[in-house]
Each structure stands twice: as C-alpha cells, then as structure tokens.
N, C-alpha and C positions, 0 to 999 in steps of 0.2 A: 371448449378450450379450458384447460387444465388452471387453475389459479396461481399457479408458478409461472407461467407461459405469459396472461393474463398480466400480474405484476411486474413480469419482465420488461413486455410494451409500455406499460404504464411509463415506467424508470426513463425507459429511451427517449419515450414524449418529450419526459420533462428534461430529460439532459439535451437534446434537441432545441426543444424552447429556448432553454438556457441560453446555449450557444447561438442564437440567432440572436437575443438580446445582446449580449456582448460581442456581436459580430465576427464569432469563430463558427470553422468550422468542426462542425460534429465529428470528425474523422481525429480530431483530435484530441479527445476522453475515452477514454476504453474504462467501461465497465467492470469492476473488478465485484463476483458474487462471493457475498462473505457466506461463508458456509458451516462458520463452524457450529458445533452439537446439531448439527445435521445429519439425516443418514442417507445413507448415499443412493439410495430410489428417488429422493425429492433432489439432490446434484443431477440425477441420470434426467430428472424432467427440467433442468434450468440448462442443463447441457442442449436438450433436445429444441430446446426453446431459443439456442443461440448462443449459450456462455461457453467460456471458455476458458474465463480467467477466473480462477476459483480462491479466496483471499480465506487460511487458517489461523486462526489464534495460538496454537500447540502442536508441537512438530507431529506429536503421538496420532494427530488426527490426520496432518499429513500420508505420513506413513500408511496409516489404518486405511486411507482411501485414493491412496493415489494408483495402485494397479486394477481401482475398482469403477476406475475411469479411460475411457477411450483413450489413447497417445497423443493426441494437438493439445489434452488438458494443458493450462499452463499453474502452479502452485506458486501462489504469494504466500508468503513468512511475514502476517501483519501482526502479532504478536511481540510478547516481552518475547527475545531468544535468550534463553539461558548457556552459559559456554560450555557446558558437557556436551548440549546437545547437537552444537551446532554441525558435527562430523558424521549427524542422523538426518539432519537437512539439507545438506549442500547438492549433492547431486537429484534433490525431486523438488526444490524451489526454484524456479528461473527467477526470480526477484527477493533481497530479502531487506520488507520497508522499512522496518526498525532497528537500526544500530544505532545505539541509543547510550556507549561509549565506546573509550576507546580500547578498552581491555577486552570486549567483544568485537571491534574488530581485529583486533591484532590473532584474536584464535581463529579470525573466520580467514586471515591469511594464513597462518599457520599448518590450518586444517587441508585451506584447499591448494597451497603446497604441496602436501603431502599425499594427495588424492592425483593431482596434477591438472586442476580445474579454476576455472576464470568465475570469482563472484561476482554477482551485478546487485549492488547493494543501494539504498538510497538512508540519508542518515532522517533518524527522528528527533526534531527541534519541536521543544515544548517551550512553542511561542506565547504561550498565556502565564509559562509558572505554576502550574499547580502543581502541588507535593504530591497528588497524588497520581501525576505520570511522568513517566521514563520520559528520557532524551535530553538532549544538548538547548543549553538555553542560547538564545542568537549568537549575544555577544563570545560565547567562547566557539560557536559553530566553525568557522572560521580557518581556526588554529589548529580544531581538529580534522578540518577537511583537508590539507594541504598537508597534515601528518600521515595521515591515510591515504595521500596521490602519493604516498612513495612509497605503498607494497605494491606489488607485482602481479599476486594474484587476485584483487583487489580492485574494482572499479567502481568508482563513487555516480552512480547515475541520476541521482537528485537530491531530493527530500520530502519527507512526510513529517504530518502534523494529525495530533488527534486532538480537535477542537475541544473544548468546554462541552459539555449536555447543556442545552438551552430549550425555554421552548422556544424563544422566538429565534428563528436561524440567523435575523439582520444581527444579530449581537455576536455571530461570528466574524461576520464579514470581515472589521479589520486584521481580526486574524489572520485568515486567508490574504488581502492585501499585503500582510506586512511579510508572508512567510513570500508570495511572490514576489515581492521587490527584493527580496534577500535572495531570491533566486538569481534574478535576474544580473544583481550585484557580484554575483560569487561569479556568475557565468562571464561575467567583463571582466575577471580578471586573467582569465587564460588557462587556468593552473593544470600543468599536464596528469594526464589518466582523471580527470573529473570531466564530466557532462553536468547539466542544469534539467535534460531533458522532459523528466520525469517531476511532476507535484503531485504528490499523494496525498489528497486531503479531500473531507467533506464526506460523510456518511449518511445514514438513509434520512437523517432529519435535517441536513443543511447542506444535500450534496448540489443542489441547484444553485446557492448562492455561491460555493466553492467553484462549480463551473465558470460561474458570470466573472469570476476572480482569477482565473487562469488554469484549475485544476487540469492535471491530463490524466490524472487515474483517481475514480471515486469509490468508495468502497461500502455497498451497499447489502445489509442482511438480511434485515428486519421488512424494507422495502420489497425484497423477493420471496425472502423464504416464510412473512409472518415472524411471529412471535419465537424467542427462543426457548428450545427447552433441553434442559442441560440432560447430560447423563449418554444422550444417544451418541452414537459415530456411523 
C-alpha cells in the first residue's frame, strides 16, 4: 500500500472516531486533500486512494493541475484569492472557502456575471484575531453576510476558519465551538440566498477536535501528503 493510500485511512479512522464521539455521522465531513506544492503523480495516488476533493492555496496551482486530473475532481479555493485573479478561478473551483471581504466578493459577482455562472462561496471569519490572517471578525460577519445575500450570482454557503497553529489541538476547540454557534445563529435568521451548510475548519493537526465541534469539511495536507515542499506543481 502506497503511503498516500496508507495516510488517507489513517485521516478517515480518525475523522470517523471523531464523529462517533460526538454522535455524527461520518457522511457528514467530506475530506478536503490539501494539495498544494504537490505534484500531481502524488494527487493521481490520493485520487486513486478515494479523494476527490482536492483543497489549493493559489489559483496558478489550480490551473496548472486541474486538466491533469480526472473530471469528478472537485477544486477548493482555500487560499488568500486576490481580485485580479478571481475570473482565472471561477469556472475550475466548485467552492471558494475564503472571502475574506467585501471587495472580493463584490468582483467574484461581478466576474461571474459576466461569465454567466453561480458562485458557491463560504466566507472566512478570523475568529481568533490574529493580524496575521484574512477574514471577517464575527462581530462585523453578519453585516457582511446579508450585503452579499443580495448579489445574484453569489451564494453564501457557510464559513471557514483558519485556527491558530497550536501544538495542543484542545486550545482550538473554542474556536471551532464559537464559529459553530455563529453558524448556527446566522442559520436562524433565514436570510435569503445564504445557507449555514458548510463549516470549513480544522486541518491536519486539529481536524479531529474540529469534527467533535461540528466541522463538515476538514482540510488536511500534511496528514496525506507528508511534509510540504514548495517550488513543485
């Protein structure tokens, strides 16, 4: 068995366990394989292995690898999206996890306007604060989600979070609690063209507490792929 294959069971075990302690079921986290500075012989053996849902940092790498993958692939946009680029993503992301304001979404309507295509976006709340990542802090999340339920081609389908690096994962956990209660919050208010569906949170060093917390999409690299090393595609 191939050691991608091998890590891939691994992942499932534990997002399995997960969901048994917290009383979900496992049908309801989909594994997202982060890929990026990968090349795409080691995607061709996580594909072979069952992925499908393949999670990029950089549209470039998008691009670079998406005809180099069978057609069920599906391409998350888990990176910063810069707004030049977003009219080079739109039609090879079915999800794009980081809108992270409102001046990128307003181009990612704009764009797919103009293309004639429906985005499925989830916005990114940096529930912790720290200066050094993107996204909406809670309290203005809100104001800008109900600004964004009024483009058209534009569909707010959750949220994501990119936890703190910790080594101990319990030091995330209120994070995750507090971005799903705000889930859950936004979801009882009704607001048309938004969903709650989707919580994108928990990566390869705290995707197991993220599940016990309500995750439905976890986004794992390092857990599948090993160690990163930049430069490839």
């Amino acid at each position: 068995m191939s050691e991608i294959k091998e890590n891939m069971e691994i992942v499932r075990e534990r997002i399995r366990a997960a969901c048994r302690r917290a009383g979900r079921d496992e049908s309801e986290v989909t594994l997202i394989a982060v890929s990026k500075t990968k090349p795409v012989p080691m995607l061709m053996e996580a594909y072979e292995a069952g992925a499908r849902e393949f999670g990029e940092n950089k549209v470039q790498e998008i691009l670079a690898k998406h005809s180099n993958l069978p057609g069920d692939t599906r391409w998350h946009m888990i990176g910063h999206l810069q707004r030049n680029k977003v009219h080079q993503v739109l039609e090879k992301a079915a999800l794009i996890h980081s809108v992270d304001s409102l001046r990128l979404a307003e181009q990612i309507e704009a764009e797919a306007a103009k293309k004639g295509l429906e985005a499925q976006i989830l916005l990114e709340i940096n529930v912790a604060k720290e200066e050094s990542k993107y996204g909406f802090f809670m309290e203005e999340a809100e104001e800008a989600i109900r600004h964004i339920s009024q483009f058209s081609h534009v569909h707010i389908r959750g949220l994501m979070t990119i936890a703190p690096f910790v080594e101990n994962p319990e030091e995330n956990r209120t994070i995750f609690k507090k971005l799903y209660q705000f889930a859950v919050d936004i979801g009882r208010k009704n607001i048309d063209n938004v969903t709650m569906d989707v919580l994108s949170m928990g990566m390869t060093g705290d995707y197991e507490v993220a599940v016990e917390e309500g995750a439905t999409m976890v986004r794992v690299g390092t857990g599948i792929f090993g160690e990163r090393h930049y430069g490839a595609v």
